[in-house]
C-alpha positions in Angstrom: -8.6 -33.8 23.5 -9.5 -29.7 22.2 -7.1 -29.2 19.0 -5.9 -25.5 18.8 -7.4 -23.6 16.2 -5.4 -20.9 14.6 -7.1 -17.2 15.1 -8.9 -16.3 11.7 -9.4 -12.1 10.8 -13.1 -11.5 10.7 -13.8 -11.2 6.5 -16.7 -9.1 7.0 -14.3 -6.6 9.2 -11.9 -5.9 5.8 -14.0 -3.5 3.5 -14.8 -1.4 7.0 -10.9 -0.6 7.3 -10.6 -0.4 3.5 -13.6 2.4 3.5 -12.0 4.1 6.5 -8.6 3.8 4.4 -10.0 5.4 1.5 -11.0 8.5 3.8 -8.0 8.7 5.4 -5.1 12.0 3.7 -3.1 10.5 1.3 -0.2 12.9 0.1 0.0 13.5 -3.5 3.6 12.6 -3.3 6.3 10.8 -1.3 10.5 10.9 -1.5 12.1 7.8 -1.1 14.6 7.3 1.9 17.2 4.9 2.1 15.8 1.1 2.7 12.2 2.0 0.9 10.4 -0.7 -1.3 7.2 -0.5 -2.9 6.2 -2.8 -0.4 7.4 -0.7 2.5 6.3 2.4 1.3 2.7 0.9 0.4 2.7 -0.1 4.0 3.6 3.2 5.6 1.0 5.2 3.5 -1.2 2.9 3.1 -1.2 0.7 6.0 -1.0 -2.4 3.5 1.6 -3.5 1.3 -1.3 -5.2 -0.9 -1.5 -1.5 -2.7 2.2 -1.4 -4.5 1.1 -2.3 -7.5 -0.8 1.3 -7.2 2.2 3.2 -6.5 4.0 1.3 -9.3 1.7 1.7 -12.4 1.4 5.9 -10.8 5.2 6.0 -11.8 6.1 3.5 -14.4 6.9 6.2 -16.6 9.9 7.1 -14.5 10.7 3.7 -13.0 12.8 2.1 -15.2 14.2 -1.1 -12.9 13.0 -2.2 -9.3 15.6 -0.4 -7.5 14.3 3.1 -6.2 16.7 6.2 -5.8 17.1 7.9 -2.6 15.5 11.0 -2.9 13.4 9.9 -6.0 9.8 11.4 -5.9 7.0 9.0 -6.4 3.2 10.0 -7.3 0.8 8.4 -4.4 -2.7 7.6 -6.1 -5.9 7.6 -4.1 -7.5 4.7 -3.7 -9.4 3.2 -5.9 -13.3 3.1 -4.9 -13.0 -1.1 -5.1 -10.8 -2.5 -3.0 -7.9 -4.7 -4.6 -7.8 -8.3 -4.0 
């Protein structure tokens, strides 16, 4: 009887997408819009939420709680040249 095995990403196919990532435009800034997170906004500039914590420590001078402001501008960092695990 064949047992299903779940579908596992290819390892070795990460830091390709993380290099082409790091050469993709990255605006300098972004304005948030009603329903943003970190998370989210990682996600949409990015293309992985894994990079918040980027965005975050960019900006903790000016964010004071968890809760973003519509229209608030945040800094976007460039990648760094390691990816994050």
């Amino acid at each position: 009887m064949a047992t299903e095995q779940p579908i596992q990403e290819n390892p070795s196919a990460r830091p390709s997408a993380d290099i082409a990532l790091r050469k993709k435009e990255i605006p300098d800034f972004y304005v948030v819009k009603s329903g943003d997170t970190l998370s989210r906004i990682s996600k949409e500039i990015y293309g992985d939420i894994r990079y918040f914590k980027l965005i975050f420590d960019a900006n903790k001078d000016t964010l004071t709680s968890e809760n973003l402001q519509i229209g608030q501008k945040l800094k976007i960092p460039k990648l760094p040249e390691k990816p994050q695990e």
